[in-house]
The first five atom37 places (N, CA, C, CB, O) and aatype in JSON, in Angstrom:
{
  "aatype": [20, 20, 20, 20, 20, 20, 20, 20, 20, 20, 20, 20, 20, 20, 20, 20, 20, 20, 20, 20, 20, 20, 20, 20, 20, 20, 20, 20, 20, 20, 20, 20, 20, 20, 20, 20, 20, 20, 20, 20, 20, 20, 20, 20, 20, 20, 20, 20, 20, 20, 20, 20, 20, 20, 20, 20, 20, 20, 20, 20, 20, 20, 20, 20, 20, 20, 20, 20, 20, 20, 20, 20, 20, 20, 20],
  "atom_mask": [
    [1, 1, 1, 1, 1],
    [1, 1, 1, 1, 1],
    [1, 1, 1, 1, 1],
    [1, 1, 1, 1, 1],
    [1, 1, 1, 1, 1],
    [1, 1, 1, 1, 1],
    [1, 1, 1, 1, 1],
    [1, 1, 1, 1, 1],
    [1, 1, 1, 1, 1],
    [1, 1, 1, 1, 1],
    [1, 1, 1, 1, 1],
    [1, 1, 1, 1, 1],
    [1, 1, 1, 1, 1],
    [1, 1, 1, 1, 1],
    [1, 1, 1, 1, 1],
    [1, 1, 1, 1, 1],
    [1, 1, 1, 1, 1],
    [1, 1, 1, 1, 1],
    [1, 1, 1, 1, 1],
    [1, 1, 1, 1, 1],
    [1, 1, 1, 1, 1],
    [1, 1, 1, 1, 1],
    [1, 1, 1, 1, 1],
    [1, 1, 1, 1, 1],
    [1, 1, 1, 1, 1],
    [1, 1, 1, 1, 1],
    [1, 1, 1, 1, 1],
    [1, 1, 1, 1, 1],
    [1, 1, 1, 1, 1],
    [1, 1, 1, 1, 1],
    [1, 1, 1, 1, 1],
    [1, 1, 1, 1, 1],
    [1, 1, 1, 1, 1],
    [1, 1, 1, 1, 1],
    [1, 1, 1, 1, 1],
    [1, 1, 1, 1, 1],
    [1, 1, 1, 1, 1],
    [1, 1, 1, 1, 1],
    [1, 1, 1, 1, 1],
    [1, 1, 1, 1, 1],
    [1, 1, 1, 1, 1],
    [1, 1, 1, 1, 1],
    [1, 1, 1, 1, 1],
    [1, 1, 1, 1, 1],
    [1, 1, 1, 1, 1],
    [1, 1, 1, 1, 1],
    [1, 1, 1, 1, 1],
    [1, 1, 1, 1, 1],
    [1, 1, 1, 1, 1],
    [1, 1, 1, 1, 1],
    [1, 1, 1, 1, 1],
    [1, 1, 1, 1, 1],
    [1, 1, 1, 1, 1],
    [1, 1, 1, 1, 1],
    [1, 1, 1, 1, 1],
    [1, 1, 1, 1, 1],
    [1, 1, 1, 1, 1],
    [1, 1, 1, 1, 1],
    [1, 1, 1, 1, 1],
    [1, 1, 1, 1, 1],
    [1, 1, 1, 1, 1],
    [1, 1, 1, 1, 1],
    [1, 1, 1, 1, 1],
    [1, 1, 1, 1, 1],
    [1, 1, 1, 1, 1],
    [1, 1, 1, 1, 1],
    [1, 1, 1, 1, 1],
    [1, 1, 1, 1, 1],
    [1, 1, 1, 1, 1],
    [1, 1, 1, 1, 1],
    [1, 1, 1, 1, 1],
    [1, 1, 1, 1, 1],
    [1, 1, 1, 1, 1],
    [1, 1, 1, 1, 1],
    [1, 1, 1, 1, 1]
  ],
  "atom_positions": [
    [[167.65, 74.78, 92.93], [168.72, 73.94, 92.44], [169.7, 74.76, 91.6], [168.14, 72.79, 91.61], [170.93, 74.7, 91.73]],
    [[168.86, 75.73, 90.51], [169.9, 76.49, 89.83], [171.01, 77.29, 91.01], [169.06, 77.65, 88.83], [172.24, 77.18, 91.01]],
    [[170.14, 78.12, 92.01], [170.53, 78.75, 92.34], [172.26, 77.98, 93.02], [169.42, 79.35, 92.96], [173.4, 78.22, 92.64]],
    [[171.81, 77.16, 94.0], [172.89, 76.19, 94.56], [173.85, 75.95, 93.4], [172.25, 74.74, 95.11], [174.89, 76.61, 93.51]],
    [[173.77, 75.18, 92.33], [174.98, 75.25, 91.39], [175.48, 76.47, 91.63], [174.73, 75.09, 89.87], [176.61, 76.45, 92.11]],
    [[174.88, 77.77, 91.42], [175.77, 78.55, 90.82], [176.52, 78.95, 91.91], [175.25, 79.61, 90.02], [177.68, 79.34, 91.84]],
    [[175.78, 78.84, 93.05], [176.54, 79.27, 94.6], [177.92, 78.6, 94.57], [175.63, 78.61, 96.13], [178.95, 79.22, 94.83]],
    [[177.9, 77.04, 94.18], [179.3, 76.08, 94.41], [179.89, 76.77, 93.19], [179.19, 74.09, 94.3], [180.59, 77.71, 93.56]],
    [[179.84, 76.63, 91.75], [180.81, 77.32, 90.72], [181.01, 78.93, 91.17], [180.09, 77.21, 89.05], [181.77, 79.47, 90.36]],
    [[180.62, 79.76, 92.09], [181.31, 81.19, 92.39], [182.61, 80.69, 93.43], [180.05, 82.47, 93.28], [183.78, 81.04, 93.6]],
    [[181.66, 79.64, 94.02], [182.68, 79.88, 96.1], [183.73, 78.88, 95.8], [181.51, 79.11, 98.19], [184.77, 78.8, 96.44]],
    [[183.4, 78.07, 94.74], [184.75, 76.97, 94.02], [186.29, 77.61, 94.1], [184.46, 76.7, 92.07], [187.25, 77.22, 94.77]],
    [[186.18, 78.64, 93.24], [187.73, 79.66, 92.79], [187.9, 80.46, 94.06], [187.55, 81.0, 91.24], [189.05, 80.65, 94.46]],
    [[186.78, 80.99, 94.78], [186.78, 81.76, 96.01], [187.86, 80.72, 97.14], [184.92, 81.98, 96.58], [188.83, 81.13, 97.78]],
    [[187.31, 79.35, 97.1], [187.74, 78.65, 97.92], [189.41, 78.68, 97.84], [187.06, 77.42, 97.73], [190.23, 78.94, 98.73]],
    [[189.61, 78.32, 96.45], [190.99, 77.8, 96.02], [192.11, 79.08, 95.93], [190.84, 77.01, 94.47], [193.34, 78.98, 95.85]],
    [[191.21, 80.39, 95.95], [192.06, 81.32, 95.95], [192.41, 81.8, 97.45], [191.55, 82.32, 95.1], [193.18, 82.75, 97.63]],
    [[191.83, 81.13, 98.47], [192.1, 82.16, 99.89], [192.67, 80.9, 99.79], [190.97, 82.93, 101.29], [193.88, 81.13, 99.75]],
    [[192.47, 79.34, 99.7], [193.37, 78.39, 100.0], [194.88, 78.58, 99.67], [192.92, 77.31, 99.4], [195.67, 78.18, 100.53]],
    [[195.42, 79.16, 98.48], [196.52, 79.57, 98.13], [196.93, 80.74, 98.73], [196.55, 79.65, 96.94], [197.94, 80.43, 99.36]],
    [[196.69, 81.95, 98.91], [196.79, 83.01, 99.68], [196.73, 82.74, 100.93], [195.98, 83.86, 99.42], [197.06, 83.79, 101.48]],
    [[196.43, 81.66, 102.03], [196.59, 81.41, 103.18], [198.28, 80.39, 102.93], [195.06, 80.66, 103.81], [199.41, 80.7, 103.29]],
    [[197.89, 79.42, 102.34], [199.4, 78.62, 102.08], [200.82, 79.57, 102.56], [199.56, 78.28, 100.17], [201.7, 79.29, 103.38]],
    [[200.63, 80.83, 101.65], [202.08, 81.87, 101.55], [202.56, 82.23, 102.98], [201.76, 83.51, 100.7], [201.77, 81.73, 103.78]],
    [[203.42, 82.82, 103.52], [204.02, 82.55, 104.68], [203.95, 83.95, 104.89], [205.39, 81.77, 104.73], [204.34, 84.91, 104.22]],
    [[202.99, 83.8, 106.65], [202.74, 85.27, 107.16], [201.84, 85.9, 106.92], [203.47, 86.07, 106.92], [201.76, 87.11, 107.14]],
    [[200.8, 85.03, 106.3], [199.53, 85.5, 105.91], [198.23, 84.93, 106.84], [199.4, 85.07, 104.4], [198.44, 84.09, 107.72]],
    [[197.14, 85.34, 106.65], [196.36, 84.9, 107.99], [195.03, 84.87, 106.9], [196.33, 86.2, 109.68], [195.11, 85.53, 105.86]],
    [[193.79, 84.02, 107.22], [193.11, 84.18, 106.18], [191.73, 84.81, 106.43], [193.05, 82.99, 105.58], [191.1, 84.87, 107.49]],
    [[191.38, 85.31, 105.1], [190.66, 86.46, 105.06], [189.27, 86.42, 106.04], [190.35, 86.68, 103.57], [188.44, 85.51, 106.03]],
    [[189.23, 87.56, 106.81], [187.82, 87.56, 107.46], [186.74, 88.48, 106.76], [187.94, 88.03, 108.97], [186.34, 89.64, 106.71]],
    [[186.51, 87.04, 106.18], [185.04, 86.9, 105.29], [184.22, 85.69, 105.55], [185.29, 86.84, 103.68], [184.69, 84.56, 105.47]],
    [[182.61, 86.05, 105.95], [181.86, 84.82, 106.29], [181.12, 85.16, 105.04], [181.01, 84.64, 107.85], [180.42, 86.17, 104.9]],
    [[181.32, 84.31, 104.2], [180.32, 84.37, 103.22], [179.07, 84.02, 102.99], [180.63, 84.0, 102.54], [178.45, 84.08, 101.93]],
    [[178.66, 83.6, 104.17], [177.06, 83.52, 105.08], [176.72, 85.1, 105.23], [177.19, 82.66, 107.02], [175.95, 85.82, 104.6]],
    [[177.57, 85.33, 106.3], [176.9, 86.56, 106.56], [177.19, 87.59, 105.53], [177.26, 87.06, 107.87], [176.43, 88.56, 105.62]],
    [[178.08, 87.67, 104.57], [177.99, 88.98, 103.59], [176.65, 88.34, 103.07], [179.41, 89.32, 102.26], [175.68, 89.05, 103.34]],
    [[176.32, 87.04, 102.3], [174.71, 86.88, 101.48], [173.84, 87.73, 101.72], [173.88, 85.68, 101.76], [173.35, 88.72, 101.17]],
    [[173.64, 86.63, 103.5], [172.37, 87.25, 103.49], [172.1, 88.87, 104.43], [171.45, 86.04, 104.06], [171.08, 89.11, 105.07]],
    [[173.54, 89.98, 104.26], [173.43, 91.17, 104.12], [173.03, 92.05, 102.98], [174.3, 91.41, 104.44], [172.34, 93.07, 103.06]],
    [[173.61, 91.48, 101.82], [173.08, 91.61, 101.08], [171.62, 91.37, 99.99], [173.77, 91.52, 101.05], [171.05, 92.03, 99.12]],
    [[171.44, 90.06, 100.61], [169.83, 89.62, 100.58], [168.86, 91.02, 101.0], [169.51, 88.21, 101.88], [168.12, 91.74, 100.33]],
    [[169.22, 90.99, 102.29], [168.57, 92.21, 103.1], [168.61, 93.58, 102.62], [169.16, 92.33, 104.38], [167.6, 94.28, 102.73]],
    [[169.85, 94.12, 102.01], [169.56, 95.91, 101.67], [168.94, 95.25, 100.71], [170.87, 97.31, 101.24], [167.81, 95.51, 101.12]],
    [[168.7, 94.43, 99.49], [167.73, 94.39, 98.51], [166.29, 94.31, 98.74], [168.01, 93.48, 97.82], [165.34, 95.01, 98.4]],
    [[166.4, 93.5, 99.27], [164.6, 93.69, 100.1], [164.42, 94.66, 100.3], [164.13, 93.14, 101.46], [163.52, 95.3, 99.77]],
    [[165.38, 95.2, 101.34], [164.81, 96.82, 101.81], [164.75, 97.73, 100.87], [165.66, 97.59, 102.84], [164.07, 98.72, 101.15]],
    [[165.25, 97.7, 99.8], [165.69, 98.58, 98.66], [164.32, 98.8, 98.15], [166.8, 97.9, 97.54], [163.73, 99.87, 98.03]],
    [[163.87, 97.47, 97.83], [162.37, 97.18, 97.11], [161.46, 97.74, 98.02], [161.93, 95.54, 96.85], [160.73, 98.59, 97.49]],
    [[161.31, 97.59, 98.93], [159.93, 97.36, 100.03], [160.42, 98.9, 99.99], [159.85, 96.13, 101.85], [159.4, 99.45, 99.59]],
    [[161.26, 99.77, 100.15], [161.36, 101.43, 100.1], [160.75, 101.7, 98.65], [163.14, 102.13, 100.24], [159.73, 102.38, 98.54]],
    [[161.3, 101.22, 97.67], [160.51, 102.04, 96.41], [158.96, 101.61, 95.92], [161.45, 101.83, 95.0], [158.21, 102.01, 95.03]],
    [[158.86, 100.63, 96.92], [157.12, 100.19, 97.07], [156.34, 101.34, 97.34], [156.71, 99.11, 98.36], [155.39, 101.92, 96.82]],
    [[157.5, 101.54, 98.9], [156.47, 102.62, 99.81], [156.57, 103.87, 98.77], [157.16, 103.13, 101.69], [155.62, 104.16, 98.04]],
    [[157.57, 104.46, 98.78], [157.72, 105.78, 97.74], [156.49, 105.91, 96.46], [159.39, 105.61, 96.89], [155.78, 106.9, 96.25]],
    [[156.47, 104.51, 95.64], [155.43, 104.58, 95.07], [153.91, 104.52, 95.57], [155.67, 103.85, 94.39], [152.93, 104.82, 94.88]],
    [[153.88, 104.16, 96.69], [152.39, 104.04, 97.15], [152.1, 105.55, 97.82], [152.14, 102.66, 98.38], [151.09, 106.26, 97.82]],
    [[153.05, 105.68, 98.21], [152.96, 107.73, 99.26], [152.32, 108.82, 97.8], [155.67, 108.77, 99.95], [151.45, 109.68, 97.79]],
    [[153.39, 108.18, 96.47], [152.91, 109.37, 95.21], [152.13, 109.16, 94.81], [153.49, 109.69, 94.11], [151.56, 110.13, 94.3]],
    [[151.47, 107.85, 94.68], [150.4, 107.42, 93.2], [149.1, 106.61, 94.33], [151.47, 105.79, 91.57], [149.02, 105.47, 94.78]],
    [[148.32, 107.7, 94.46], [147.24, 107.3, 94.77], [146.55, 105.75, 94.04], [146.56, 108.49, 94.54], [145.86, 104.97, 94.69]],
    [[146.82, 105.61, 93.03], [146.21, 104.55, 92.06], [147.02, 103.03, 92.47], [146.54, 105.08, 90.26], [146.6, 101.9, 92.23]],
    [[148.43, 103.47, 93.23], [149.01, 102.56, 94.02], [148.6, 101.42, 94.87], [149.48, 103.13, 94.61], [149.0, 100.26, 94.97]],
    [[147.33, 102.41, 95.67], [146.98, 101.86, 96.91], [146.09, 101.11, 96.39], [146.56, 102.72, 98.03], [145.18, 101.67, 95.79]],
    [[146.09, 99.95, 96.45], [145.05, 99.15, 95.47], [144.18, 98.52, 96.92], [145.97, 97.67, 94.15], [143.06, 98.08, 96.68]],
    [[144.59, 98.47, 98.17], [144.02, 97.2, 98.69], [143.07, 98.24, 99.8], [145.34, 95.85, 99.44], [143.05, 99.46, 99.65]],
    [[142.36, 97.56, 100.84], [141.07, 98.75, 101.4], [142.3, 99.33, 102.67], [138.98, 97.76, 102.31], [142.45, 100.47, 103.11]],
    [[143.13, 97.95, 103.07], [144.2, 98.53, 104.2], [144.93, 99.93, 103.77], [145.48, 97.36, 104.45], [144.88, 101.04, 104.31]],
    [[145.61, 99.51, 102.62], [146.18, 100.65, 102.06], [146.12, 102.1, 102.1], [146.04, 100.51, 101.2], [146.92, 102.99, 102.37]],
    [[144.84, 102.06, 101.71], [143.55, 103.39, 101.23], [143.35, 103.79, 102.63], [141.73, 102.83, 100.33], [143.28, 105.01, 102.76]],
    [[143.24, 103.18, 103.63], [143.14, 103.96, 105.25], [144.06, 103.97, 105.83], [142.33, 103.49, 106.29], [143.88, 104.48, 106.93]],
    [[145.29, 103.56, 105.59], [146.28, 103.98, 106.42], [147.34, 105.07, 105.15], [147.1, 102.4, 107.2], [148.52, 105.4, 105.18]],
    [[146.43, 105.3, 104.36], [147.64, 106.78, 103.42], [146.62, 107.49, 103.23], [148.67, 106.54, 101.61], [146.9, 108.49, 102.56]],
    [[144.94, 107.37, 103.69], [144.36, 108.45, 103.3], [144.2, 109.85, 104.15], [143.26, 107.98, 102.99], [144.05, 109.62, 105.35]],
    [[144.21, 110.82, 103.92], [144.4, 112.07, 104.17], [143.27, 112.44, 105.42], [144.27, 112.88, 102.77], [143.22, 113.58, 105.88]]
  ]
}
């Protein structure tokens, strides 16, 4: 629920500003899906994380906590 508010109070001014910037004459309006920038950005963050997971589990033996773990990084 938080999250949704805050989605409508960002894309509110977003809205009203390409609405005015399309109005002006000779202008075309902006190609931006603000669907698809999200959840691109959703995605390099995940990946961002799930990389410094792995990085930490490859250095720190003490990482590998689970039995899968321990046989697929052991030596």
């Amino acid at each position: 629920m938080v999250s949704r508010v805050l989605s409508v109070a960002l894309l509110s001014p977003y809205d009203d500003l390409t609405g005015r910037y399309t109005a002006l004459p000779f202008t075309t309006e902006p190609a931006l899906n603000r669907s698809d920038y999200v959840t691109e950005r959703a995605l390099d963050g995940l990946f961002t994380v799930l990389g410094e997971e792995e990085r930490k589990i490859r250095s720190d033996p003490a990482a590998r906590t689970t039995e899968l773990l321990q046989r697929v990084f052991s030596s």
